[in-house]
N, C-alpha and C positions, 0 to 999 in steps of 0.2 A: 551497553545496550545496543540493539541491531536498530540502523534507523528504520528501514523497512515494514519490524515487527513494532515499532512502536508509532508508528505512521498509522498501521492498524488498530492497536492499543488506544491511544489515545482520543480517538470521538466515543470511546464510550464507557472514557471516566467522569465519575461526577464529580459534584460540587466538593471542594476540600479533598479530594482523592488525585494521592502523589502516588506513580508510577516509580518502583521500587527495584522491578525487574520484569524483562521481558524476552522472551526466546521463541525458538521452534523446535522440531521435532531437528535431534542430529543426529550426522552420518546414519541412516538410514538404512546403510545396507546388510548390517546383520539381520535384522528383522527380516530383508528381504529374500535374504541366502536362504535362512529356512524353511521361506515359501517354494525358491525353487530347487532346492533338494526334496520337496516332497511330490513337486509334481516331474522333476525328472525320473521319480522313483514308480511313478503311475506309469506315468510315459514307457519306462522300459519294460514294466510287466504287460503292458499293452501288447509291445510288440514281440516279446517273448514268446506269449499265448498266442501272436500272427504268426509265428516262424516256425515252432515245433509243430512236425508234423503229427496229426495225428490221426487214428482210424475215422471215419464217415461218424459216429456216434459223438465220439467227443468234437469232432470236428465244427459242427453245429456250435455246441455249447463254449467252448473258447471262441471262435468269431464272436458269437454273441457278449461272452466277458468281457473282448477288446475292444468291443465298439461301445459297453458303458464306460470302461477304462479308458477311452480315447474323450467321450463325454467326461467325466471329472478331470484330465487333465484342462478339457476347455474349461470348466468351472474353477478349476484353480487357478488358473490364467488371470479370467476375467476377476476372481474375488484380489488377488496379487495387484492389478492393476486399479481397483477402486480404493486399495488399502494404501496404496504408494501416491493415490490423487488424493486421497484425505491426506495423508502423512506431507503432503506440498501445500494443503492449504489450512493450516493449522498454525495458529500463533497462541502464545500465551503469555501473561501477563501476571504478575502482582502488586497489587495495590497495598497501601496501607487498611484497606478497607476487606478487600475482596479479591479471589483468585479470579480471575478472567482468562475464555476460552474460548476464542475465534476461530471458528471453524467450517466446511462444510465443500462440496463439490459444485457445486450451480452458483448460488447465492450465501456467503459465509455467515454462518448465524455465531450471533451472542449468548455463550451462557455463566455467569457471572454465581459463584460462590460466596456469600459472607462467609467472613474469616469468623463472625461472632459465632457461629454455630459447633465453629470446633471449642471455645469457650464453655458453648451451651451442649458439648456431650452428644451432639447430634448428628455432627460426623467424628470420624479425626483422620488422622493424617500420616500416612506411613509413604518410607522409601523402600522402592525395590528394583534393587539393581537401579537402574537410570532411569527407571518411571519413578511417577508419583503419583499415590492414589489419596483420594479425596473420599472415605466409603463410610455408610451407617455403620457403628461398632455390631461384632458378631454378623455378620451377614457374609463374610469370604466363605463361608464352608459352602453356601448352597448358590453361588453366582458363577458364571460362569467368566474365565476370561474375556471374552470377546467376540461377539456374533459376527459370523462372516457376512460383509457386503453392508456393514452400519459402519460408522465414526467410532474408533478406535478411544476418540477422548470423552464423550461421550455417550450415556444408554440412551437407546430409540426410546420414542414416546410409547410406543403400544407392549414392551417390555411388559411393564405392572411391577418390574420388583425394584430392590431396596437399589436408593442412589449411589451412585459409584460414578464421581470425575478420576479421569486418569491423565495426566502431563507424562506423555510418551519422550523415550529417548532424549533427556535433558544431557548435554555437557558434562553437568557439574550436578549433576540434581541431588546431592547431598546439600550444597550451599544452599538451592530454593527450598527445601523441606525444612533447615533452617531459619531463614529468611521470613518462610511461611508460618513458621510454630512462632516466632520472635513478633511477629506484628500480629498475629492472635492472642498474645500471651499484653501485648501494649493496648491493645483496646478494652482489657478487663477494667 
């Protein structure tokens, strides 16, 4: 266990709650390759549409594309950089009791899963790839991955739809989905 991640972990296990396993988000940087291959791919058609020349008519209309083009390359920037500040301040935990989820940009907030609920069929628990998703059954077909500019492990409150915790970029994340079905499956 990371002492750092459990330095975190630990003021906000309860009473009788043994800390079982605890990580962050790892090596990070594929997640981040694919952020910026799509905005070096904006980037280039920006300045493509600056460089061909073209007659007075079109001429207008491509400055005009590049300079929204030049705008979402800023907006991918910026959503890249709040996604790589979540992804630094993101710890995660399990309990015998509960998945726990430290997280957040400012001020790191706590959001704590009972394990009984995958018991009680009201969530469950799937690995993908080296996430793990914590999601009400049947609800993947109409949720989306991931809003840009929220917490990756967590859905914004003002969403309204069905719960979905996600433990991003684990190590070994077959071992804690594991770990996590075995101490759900213990407190039956």
């Amino acid at each position: 266990m990371d002492p750092e991640t459990a330095a975190v972990i630990n003021p906000h296990l309860l009473v009788r709650e043994e800390l079982l396993w605890c990580g962050r988000p790892h090596d990070t940087t594929e997640l981040l390759r694919w952020r910026v291959g799509a905005i070096i791919l904006v980037a280039i058609a920006a300045l493509v549409m600056r460089s061909i020349p073209l007659g007075p008519g079109l001429a207008e209309r491509a400055d005009t594309n590049s300079i929204l083009l030049a705008v979402l390359v800023g907006v991918l920037i910026a959503e890249a950089i709040v996604f790589h500040s979540y992804l630094s301040n993101t710890f995660y935990g399990v309990t015998n009791q509960r998945v726990i989820i430290v997280s957040g940009l400012r001020e790191p907030r706590m959001v704590a899963v009972l394990l009984d609920r995958l018991n009680a069929a009201q969530l469950r628990v799937r690995r993908v790839y080296r996430d793990i998703e914590l999601r009400a059954p049947g609800e993947e077909l109409f949720q989306l991955r991931r809003l840009p500019f929220t917490n990756p492990s967590v859905p914004p409150d003002w969403i309204g739809g069905p719960e979905c915790y996600r433990l991003i970029a684990l190590e070994d994340a077959r071992r804690v989905c594991d770990l996590i079905t075995e101490s759900a499956r213990k407190l039956k």
